[in-house]
N, C-alpha and C positions, 0 to 999 in steps of 0.2 A: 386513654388509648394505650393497647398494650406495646409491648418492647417489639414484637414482632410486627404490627402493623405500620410500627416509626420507621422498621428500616425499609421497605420498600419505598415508603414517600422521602425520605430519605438518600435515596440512591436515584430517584428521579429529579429530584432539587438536586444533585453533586453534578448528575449529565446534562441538566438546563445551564446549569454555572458554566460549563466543561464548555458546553454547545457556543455558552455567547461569547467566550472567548476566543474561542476557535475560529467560528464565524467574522469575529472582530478580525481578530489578529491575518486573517484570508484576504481581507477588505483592506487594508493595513497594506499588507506584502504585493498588493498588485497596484503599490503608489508608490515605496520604497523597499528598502534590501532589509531584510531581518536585522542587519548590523546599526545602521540607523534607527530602525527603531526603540522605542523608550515604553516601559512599564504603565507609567505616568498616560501615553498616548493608547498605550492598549486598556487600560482601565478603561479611558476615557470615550472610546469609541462602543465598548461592549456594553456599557449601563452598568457594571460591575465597580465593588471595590474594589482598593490594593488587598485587603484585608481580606478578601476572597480569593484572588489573585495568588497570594502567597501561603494560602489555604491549601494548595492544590498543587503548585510550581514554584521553582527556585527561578526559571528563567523564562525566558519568551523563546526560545529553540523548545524546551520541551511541553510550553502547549502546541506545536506544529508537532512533536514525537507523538506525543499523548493522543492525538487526531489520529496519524498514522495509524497508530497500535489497533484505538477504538476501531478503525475503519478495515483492518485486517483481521481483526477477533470477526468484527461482522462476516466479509469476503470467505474466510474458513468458515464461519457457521453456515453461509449459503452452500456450500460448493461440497459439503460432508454428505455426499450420498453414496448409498451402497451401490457395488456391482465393477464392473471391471472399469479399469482407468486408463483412459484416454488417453496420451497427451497431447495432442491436437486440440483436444474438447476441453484439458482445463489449463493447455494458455490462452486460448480463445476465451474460457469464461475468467479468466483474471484481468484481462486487457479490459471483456466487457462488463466487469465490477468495478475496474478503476477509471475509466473512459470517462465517470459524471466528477471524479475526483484526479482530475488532472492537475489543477490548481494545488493542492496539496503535496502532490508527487515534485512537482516543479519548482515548489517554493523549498522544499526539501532539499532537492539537488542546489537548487542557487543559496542556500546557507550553508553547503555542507555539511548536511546533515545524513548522506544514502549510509557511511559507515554504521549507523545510528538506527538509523531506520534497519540495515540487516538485519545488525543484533538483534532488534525485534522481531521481526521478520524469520529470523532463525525460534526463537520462543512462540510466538504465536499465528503462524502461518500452517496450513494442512493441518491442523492435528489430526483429524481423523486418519491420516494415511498410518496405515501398522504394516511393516514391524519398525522400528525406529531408522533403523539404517536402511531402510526404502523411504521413508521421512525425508530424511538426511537428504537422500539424492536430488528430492522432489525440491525442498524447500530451496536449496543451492540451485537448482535448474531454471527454478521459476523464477529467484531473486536475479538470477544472470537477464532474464530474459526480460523482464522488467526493467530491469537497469538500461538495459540498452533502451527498451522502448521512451525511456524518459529522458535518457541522452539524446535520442530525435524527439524531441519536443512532443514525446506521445500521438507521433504523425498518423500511422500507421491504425487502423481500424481492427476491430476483431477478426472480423472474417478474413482479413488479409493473416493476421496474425497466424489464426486456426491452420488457415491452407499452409505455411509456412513448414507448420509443424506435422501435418498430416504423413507427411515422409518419415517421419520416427515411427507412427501406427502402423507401419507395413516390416515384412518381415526383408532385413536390408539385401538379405543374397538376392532377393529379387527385383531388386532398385536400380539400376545404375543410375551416376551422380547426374542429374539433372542439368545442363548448361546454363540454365537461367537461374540457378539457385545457388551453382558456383561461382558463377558472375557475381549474383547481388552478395554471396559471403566473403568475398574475395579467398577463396578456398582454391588451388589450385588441382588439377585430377590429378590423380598418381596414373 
């Protein structure tokens, strides 16, 4: 077998590894708090060594980052398509990429981990969007709007989300503030 055919099976045996301890560790966090948790109990839930385990992570916060990341390189590679940009259409499709991974977002927040998850989040989040400081806006926007969504326990549905945001898609001279959208922001009208 040559060198170049090792590394693609190779990099599917690192994301099966990746996968059960992730998995594990999800299973794990919806019985107790990350802080309680032990190495020892994550090995032993995953089918995994420690020797695998330490393979890949220094700690049990960053196979919950490692998750994150993997699941945000994804969310960016769906949502990279050409043509004008929404933003209505891509907090709606982030709320509806992360809706099956709420478990993750939340076990995130109750370890304090969201500072963590940014910084990534700031690295691998939109890439496709150019020129960088349109990036920039995008990435900080979306992380805000997220953040919040997971401080309310991920309540809130895409479509609710989407209509939320459909009031930025309009051009603002033509808007006046909404009363029910100042209400629910606690935004007072000038």
């Amino acid at each position: 077998m040559s060198m170049n055919e090792h590394q693609p099976r190779r990099k599917r045996q690192i994301e099966k590894t990746k996968e059960a301890f992730s998995t594990a560790l999800l299973y794990l966090l919806a019985r107790q708090p990350l802080d309680s948790l032990t190495v020892t109990a994550l090995v032993s839930a995953s089918g995994m060594s420690r020797k695998s385990f330490y393979r890949h992570y220094s700690s049990l916060a960053d196979v919950l980052v490692d998750d994150a990341v993997r699941l945000t390189i994804r969310m960016s590679q769906s949502l990279s398509t050409p043509g004008t940009l929404s933003i209505s259409r891509l907090c709606g499709s982030i709320i509806t990429f992360w809706t099956p991974h709420t478990d993750v977002l939340i076990a995130l927040r109750d370890a304090h981990l969201m500072a963590q998850f940014h910084r990534e989040w700031d690295r691998y989040a939109l890439t496709s969007i150019q020129p960088p400081l349109v990036r920039s806006f995008f990435t900080a926007g979306t992380f805000s709007m997220l953040s919040q969504w997971i401080h309310h326990n991920c309540a809130d549905d895409a479509d609710h989300i989407r209509h939320l945001f459909v009031r930025c898609d309009q051009p603002h001279d033509e808007l006046p503030p909404s009363e029910d959208m100042l209400a629910r922001s606690n935004i007072q009208p000038e």
